[in-house]
Structures are given as structure tokens and as C-alpha cells.
C-alpha positions as CSV (number, residue, x, y, z in Angstrom):
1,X,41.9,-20.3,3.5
2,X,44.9,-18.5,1.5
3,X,43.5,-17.2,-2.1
4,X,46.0,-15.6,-4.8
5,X,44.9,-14.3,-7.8
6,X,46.6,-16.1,-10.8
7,X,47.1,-14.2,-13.7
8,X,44.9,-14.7,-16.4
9,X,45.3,-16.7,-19.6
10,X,45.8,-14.5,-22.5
11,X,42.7,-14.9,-24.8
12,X,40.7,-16.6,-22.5
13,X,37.6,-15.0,-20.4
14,X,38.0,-16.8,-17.1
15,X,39.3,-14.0,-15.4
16,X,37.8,-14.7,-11.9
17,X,40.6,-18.2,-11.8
18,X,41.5,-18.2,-8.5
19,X,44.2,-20.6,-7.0
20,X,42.8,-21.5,-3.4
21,X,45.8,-23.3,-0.5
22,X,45.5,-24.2,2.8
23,X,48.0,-21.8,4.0
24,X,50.2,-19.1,2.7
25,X,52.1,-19.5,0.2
26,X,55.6,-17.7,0.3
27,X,56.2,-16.3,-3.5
28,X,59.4,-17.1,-4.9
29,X,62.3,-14.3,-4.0
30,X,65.2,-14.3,-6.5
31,X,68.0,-16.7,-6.7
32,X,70.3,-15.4,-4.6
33,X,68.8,-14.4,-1.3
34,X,66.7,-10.4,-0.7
35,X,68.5,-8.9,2.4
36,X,67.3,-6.3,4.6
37,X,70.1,-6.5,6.1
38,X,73.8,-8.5,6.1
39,X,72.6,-12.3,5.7
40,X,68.8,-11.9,6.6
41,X,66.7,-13.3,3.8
42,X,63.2,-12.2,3.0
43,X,60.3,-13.8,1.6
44,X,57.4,-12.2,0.5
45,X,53.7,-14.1,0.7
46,X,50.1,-13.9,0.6
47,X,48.4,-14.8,3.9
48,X,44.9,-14.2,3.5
49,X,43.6,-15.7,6.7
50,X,46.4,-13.2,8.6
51,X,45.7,-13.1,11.9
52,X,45.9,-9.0,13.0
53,X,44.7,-9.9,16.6
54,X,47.9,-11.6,16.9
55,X,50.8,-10.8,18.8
56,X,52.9,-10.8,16.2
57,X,50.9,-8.2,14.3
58,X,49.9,-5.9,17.4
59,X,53.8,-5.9,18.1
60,X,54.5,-4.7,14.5
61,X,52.2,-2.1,14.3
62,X,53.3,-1.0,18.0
63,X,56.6,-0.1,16.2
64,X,55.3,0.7,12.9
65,X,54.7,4.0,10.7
66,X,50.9,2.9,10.5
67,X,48.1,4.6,11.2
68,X,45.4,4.1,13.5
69,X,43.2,2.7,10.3
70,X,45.6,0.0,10.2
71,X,45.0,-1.0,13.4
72,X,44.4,-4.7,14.7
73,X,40.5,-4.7,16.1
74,X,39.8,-2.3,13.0
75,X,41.7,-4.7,10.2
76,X,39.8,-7.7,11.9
77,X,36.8,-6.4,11.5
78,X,37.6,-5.0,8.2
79,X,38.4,-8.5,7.0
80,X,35.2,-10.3,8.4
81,X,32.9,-8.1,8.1
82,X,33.1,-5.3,5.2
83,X,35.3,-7.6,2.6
84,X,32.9,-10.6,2.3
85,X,30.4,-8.0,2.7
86,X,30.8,-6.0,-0.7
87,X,31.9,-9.2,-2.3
88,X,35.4,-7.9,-2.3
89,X,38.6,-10.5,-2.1
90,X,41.4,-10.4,0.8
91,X,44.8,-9.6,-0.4
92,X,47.3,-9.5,2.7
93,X,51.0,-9.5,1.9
94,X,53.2,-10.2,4.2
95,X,57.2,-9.9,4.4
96,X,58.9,-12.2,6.8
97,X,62.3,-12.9,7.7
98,X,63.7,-16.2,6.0
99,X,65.5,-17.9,9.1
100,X,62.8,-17.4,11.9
101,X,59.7,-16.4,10.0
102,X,59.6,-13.0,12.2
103,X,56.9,-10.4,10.6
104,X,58.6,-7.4,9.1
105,X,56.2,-5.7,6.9
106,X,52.2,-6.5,6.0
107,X,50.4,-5.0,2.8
108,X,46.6,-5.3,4.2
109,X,45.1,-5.0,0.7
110,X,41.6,-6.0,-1.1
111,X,41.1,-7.4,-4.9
112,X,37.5,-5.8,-6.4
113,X,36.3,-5.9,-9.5
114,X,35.0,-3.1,-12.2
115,X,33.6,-4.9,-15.3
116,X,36.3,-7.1,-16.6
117,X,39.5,-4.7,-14.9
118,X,40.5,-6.0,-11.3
119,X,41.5,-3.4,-8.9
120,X,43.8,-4.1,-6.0
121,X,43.9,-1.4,-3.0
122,X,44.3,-1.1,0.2
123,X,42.0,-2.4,2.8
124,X,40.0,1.1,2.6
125,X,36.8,0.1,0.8
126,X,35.8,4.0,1.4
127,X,36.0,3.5,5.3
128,X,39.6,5.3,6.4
129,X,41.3,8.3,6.0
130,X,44.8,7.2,5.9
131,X,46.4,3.5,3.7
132,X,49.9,3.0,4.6
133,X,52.2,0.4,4.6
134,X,52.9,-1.3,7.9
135,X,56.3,-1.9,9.3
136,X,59.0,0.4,10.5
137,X,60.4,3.5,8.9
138,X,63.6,1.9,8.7
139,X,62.0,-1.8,7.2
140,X,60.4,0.8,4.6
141,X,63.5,2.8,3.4
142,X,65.3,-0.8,3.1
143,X,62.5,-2.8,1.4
144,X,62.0,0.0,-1.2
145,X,65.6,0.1,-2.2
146,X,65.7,-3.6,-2.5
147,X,65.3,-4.5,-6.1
148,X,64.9,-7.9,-5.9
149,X,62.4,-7.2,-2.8
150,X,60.5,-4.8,-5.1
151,X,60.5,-7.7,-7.8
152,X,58.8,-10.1,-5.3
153,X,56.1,-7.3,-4.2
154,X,55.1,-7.4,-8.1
155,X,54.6,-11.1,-8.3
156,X,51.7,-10.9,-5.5
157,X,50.1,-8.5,-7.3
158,X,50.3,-11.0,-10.5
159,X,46.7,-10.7,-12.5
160,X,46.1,-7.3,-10.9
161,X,45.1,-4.8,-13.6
162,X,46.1,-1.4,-11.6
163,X,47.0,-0.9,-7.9
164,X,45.7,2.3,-6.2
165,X,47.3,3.2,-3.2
166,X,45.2,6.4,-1.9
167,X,45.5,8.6,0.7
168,X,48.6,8.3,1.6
169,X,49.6,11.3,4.2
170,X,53.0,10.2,5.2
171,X,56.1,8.3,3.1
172,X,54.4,8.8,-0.8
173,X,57.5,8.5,-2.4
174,X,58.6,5.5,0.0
175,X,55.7,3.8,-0.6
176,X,55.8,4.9,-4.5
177,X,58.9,3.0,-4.9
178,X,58.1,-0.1,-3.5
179,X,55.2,-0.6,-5.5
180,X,57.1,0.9,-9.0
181,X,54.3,3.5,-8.8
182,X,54.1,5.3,-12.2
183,X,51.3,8.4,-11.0
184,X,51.5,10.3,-7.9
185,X,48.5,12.9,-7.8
186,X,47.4,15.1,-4.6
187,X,43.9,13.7,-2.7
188,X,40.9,16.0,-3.4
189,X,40.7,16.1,0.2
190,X,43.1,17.0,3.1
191,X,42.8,16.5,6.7
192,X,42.6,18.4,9.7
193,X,43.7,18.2,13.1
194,X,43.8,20.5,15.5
195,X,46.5,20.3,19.0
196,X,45.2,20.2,22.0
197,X,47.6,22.0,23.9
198,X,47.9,24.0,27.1
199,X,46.2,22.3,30.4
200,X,43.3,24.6,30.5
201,X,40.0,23.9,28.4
202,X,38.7,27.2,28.4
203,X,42.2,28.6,27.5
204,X,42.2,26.4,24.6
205,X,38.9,27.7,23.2
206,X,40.5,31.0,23.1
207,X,43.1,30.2,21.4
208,X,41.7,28.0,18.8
209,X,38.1,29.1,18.2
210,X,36.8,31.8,17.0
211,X,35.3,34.9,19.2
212,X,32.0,34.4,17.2
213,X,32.2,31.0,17.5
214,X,32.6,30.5,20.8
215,X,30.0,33.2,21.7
216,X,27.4,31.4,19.1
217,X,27.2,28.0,20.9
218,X,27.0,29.5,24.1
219,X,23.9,31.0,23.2
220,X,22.3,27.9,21.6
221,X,23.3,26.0,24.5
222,X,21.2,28.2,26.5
223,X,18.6,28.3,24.0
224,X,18.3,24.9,23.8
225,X,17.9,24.0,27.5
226,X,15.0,27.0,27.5
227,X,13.0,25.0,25.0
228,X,13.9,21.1,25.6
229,X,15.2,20.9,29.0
230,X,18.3,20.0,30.6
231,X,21.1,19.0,28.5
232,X,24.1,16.5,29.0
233,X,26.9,16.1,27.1
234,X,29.4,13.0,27.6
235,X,30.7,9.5,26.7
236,X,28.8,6.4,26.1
237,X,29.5,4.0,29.2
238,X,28.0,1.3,27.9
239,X,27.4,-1.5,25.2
240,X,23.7,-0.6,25.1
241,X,24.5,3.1,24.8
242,X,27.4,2.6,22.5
243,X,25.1,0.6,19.9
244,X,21.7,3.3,20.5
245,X,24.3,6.1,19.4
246,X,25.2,3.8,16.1
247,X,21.5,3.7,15.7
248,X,20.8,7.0,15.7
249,X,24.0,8.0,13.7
250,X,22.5,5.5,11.2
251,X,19.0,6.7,11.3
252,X,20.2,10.2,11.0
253,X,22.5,10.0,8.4
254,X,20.6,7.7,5.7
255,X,17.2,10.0,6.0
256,X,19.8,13.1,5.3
257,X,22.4,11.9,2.7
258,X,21.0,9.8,0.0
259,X,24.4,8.6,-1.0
260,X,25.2,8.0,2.9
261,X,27.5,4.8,3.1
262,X,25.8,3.5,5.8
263,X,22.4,2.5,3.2
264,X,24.8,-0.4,3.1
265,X,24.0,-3.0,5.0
266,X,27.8,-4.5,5.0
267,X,29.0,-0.8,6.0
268,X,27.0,-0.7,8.9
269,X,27.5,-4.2,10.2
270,X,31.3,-3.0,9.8
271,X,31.0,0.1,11.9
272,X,29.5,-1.5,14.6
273,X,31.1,-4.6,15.4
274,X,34.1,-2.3,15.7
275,X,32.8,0.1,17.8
276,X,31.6,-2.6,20.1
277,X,34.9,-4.4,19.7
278,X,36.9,-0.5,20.2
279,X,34.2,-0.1,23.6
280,X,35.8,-3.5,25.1
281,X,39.6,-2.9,24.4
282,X,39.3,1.3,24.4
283,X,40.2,1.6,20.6
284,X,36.5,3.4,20.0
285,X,34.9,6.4,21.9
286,X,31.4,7.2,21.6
287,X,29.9,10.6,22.5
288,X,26.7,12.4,22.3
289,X,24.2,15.1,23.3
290,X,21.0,14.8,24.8
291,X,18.3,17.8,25.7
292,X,15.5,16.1,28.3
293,X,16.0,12.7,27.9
294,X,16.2,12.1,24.0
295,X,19.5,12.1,22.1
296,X,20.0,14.5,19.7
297,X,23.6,14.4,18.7
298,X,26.2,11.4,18.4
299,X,30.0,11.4,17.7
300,X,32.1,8.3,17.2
301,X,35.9,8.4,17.0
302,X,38.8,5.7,17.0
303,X,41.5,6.3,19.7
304,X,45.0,6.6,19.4
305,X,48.0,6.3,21.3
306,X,47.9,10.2,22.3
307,X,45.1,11.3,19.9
308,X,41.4,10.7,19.0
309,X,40.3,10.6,15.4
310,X,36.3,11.8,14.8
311,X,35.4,8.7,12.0
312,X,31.3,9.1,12.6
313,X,28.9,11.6,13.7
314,X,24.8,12.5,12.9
315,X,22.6,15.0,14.3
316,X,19.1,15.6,14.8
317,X,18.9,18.5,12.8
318,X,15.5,18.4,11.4
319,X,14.2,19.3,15.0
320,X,17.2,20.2,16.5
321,X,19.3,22.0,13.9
322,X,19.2,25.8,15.0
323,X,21.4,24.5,18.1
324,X,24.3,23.2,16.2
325,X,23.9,20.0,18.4
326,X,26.9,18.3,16.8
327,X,29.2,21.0,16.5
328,X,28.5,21.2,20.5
329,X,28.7,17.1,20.9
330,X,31.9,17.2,18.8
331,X,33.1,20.1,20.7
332,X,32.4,18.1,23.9
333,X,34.1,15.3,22.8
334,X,37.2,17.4,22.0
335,X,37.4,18.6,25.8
336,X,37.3,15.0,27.0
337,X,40.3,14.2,24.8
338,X,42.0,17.1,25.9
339,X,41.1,16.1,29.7
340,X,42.7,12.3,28.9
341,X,46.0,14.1,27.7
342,X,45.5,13.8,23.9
343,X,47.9,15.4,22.0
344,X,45.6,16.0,18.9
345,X,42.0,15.8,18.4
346,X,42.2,14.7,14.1
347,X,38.8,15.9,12.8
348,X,39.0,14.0,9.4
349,X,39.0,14.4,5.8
350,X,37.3,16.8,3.9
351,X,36.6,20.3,4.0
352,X,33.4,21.4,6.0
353,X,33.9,24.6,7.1
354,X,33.0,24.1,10.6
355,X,36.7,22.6,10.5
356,X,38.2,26.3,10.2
357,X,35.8,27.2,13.3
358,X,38.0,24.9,15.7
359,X,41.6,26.4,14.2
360,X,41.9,23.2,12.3
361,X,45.3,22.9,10.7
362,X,45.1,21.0,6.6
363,X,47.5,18.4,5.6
364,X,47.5,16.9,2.2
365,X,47.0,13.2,1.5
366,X,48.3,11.9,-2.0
367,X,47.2,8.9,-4.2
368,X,49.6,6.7,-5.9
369,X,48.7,4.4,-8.9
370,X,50.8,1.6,-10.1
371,X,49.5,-0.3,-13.6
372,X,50.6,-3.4,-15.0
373,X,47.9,-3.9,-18.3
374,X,46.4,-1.5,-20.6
375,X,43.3,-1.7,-19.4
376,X,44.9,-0.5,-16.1
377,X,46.2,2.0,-17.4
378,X,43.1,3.1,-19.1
379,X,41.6,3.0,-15.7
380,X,44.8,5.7,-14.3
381,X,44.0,8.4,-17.3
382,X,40.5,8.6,-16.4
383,X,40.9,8.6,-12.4
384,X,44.2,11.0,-12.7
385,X,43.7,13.2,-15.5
386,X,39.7,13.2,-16.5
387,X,37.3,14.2,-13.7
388,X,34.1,14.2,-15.3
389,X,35.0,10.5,-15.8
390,X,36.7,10.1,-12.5
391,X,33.4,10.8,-10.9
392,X,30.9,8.4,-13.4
393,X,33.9,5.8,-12.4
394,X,33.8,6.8,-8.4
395,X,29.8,6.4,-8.9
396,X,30.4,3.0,-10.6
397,X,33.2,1.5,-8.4
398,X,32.3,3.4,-5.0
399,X,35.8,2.5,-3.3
400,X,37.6,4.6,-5.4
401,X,37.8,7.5,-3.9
């Protein structure tokens, strides 16, 4: 089913009126035809039952400037598992070209709601690093210089109170454009990548970690095979593995972080259907550490083209926490990466300063906000300009972050 959000009649309080087809409906270009280029019309619609294990999609985002977050097995599992899971809405935008219906450009995007003020973003819902718009560099430089294209882009966002457009690491003012983007604030967090250069592992530990460091876990490694027996670090090989290392990533995480995602049951349904989807097509690595025969450390990361990105990790520290056990996990995931031929091992956002310990290099992320009502931008001033606010609102409405 295709759902648009209508806008909503002014003094009236049935905000929720949604207009439900049986398949996209294109929105309305101008009168004269939106080109991208020399007689190639557009048109912009909403395709909420888009298909991103399509062809057509995996092509686009082949040859996009997408990231791996908007990836096809992790969007499909985004949109059937964590959106009707938070009771969020699907709001998928799609640009085609007029004459054939070719794909140029998708806007994966969800519709929540915060009292009466409905919040459009993209399809993050607290679970990836990077949002970006998907489609070419070149389709993005054209569609935001194209007036009557940016006109269109507004009228699928018609009844949306603001549109928050976070983490954005590459293309903000791009992006900002298209989607007449009024606040452009940095991230509170950056993330961190380290390359993994050079064809030698041990060469690349000293260059990248620290003496200390490196001297530090050699010592717990030992220690920890004195008082628990052998230990084995290395990949998951298979489906029962790969869902016993979610287990324990889950068990360790809610009984140490009271605010853990993952006390959600919707989150957690998420994270494994795609890493058992990621196990099947090799979009999903899952890594661990075990002293004797019990696992004591787990890492989970989504794979890239020529780079790994660490998205979940736990560790048995209560027992096991004078080891480091997932600083040594992670550290062993990091070498099999580096054997595949990775380029960079990206070790997230935020600021742990275990990061710094691996030579981790920080790159910025930015959060664009685009209002259309005043209680939109009500919403803006507190999330942009009042932190004490931003965080009773982040506590409230957990997805904006």
C-alpha cells in the first residue's frame, strides 16, 4: 500500500488523515516539464511499498553517493521490521524519469509523531550513522539547482511539521538545498575511521596504535588464557553462531546500559533479521572472542564495498572486564578486514576514547532542519539552539538524535 500524508485542515484536530492508494502516486511537477537534463522530464512521487531489493534500486545505489546505511538488505529490513515496529509511517520519495520511468533519486524517509508536531526524517530511527540522499553526485548537483524539482520535493513533504535531515557527513549544502533547509548545525558526534594500509598486520599496529597500547593487550591476552583457558578469536561461520553472538550482544548490553536500544523489542528484531539477512548475501560480519569454550566478546559490523563499518558490539565485562575482551575482539576483527583488502575499518560515531587508541581519524557529521509550520519551527529552536531542551525532547522523541 502507498500512504501520503495530507495536509491537515486548518482548525480541525484530525491530524493523523491519511490518504491510502494502491500504488504510487506521482505528485504533480510544474506546468512546463522539470529537466535534469535537455528534454528529460521528472516526476517526483511517494512509493511507500518501494521495493530496495530490486534491481532497479541495488543499480542506483551501485552508482550512488549513498552510504552503506542506505543499503538494500539494510533499507528492507528497515522498512519491515523497525518502522511498523515503533509505530513509525514509511515515507519513500522517489524521482523518476518521465519517458521511461527509470529511477534517478530515492528519499528513504519515515513520518513519526511528537504530541500533535509530525516529524519527517530519514529512515534512521536511531539505528545509522550516516542519512543521505541516494542517487548520483551529478543527479544531486542537478536536482538541487532545479527550482521547479525543489518545488515538487516540498509537495511530498505536504502536512509535515519540520524535516530533520541528520548526520549528514558528505554533500550538507547539496542536500540543504534541495530540501530549502533553513538550519545547518554540526552533529554532537563525529566519526572515526582508521586506514588500513600497508600489507603487513603487525606493521600496521605500529603505525597506528599506541606503544602502550599494543603492549597492554598483549599482556591481557596472556593473562587471560592463564586463568580461563585457550582463547580464539574469529568470524562467525554460521547462522546459529551469527544469531548466539546477537544474543549475547543483547544480553550484555541491556544488563549494562539502562537506556541500551536494544530493551526494544522492535530494535532488536531489526538487528537481527539483518544480520541474518547480511550472513546470507555478505553485507554483515560477525566476530567474537572466546576464552575455553564460552564467548566473552562479540562484534557486529556491516560490510562495504572496500570497508567494514563496526555498528554492534558487547562484552562480558562483569567477569571478563580486566582483559579488555572487546577492544581485543574488535582489534581482531580489524585484522580480518585488513587481510580481505579493506581499505578502512570505520569504527562509528561517538567519542570513546579507546577510538584514539587505534589512530582513529574524526570527521564531522552535520544536521540539517527544514520547517514548514510554527510549531516546526518551535521544534528547530529547541533542538538547535537550547540543549537542556534538546535533551528532555531527545528523551521524549528517542529518534532525534
Amino acid at each position: 500500500m502507498t500512504e501520503r500524508v495530507e495536509p491537515e485542515s486548518h482548525g480541525m484536530s484530525s491530524a493523523d488523515t491519511v490518504e491510502r492508494t494502491a500504488s504510487a502516486r506521482p505528485i504533480a511537477m510544474a506546468d512546463r516539464p522539470t529537466t535534469l537534463d535537455r528534454d528529460t522530464g521528472l516526476v517526483v512521487g511517494i512509493e511507500n511499498d518501494f521495493d530496495f531489493l530490486s534491481t532497479a534500486y541495488r543499480t542506483l545505489f551501485a552508482h550512488s553517493v549513498a552510504t552503506v546505511f542506505q543499503g538494500p538488505e539494510w533499507l528492507a529490513c528497515m522498512y519491515e521490521t523497525l518502522v511498523p515496529g515503533l509505530v513509525a509511517r514509511p515515507l519513500v520519495i522517489t524521482v523518476r524519469r518521465e519517458t521511461d520511468g527509470a529511477l534517478l533519486a530515492v528519499l528513504p524517509m519515515t513520518i513519526q509523531r511528537m504530541g500533535g508536531i509530525r516529524i519527517a526524517q530519514p529512515a534512521d530511527l536511531g539505528v545509522s550513522d550516516y542519512n543521505a540522499v541516494v542517487c548520483s553526485l551529478d543527479v544531486l548537483k542537478r536536482m538541487a539547482e532545479n527550482a521547479d524539482l525543489r518545488g515538487a520535493l516540498q509537495g511530498a513533504f505536504a502536512g509535515i511539521d519540520i524535516v530533520f535531515f541528520r548526520k549528514v557527513r558528505e554533500h550538507a549544502t547539496l542536500i540543504a538545498r534541495l530540501l530549502d533547509c533553513q538550519a545547518s548545525t554540526p552533529n554532537e558526534n563525529s566519526t572515526h575511521a582508521v586506514p588500513l594500509d600497508g600489507a603487513d598486520f603487525q606493521d600496521w599496529q605500529k603505525r597506528h596504535l599506541k606503544k602502550h597500547f599494543r603492549k597492554d593487550l598483549r599482556r591481557k591476552r596472556r593473562r587471560i588464557e592463564e586463568a580461563h583457558g585457550p582463547v580464539r578469536i574469529g568470524a562467525m561461520e554460521t547462522l546459529e553462531q551469527v544469531d548466539a553472538a546477537l544474543d549475547f550482544i543483547h544480553a550484555e548490553r541491556t544488563a549494562r546500559f539502562a537506556g541500551d536500544l536494544l530493551h526494544e523489542p522492535a530494535y532488536f528484531a531489526f538487528y537481527r533479521r539483518f544480520a541474518r539477512t547480511g550472513f546470507r548475501t555478505g553485507r554483515a560480519v560477525a566476530y567474537g572472542m572466546t576464552a575455553g569454550d564460552r564467548l566473552i566478546a562479540a562484534d557486529f559490523g556491516m560490510v562495504g564495498t572496500d570497508f567494514t563499518v563496526s555498528t554492534l558490539c558487547g562484552a562480558g565485562l562483569k567477569t571478563y572486564g580486566r582483559y579488555s575482551p572487546g577492544i581485543q575482539s574488535l582489534l581482531g576483527l580489524i585484522e580480518a578486514r585488513h587481510a580481505r583488502g579493506d581499505r578502512y575499518f570505520d569504527l562509528g560515531m561517538g567519542d570513546g576514547n579507546y577510538k584514539s587508541n587505534f589512530g582513529a581519524t574524526g570527521s564531522p557529521l552535520v544536521n540539517l532542519t527544514s520547517v514548514a509550520t510554527f510549531r516546526g519551527r518551535a521544534v528547530a529552536t529547541v533542538y538547535h539552539h537550547a540543549k537542556p531542551l534538546k535533551s528532555l525532547l531527545v528523551r521524549t522523541f528517542r529518534a532525534v538524535r
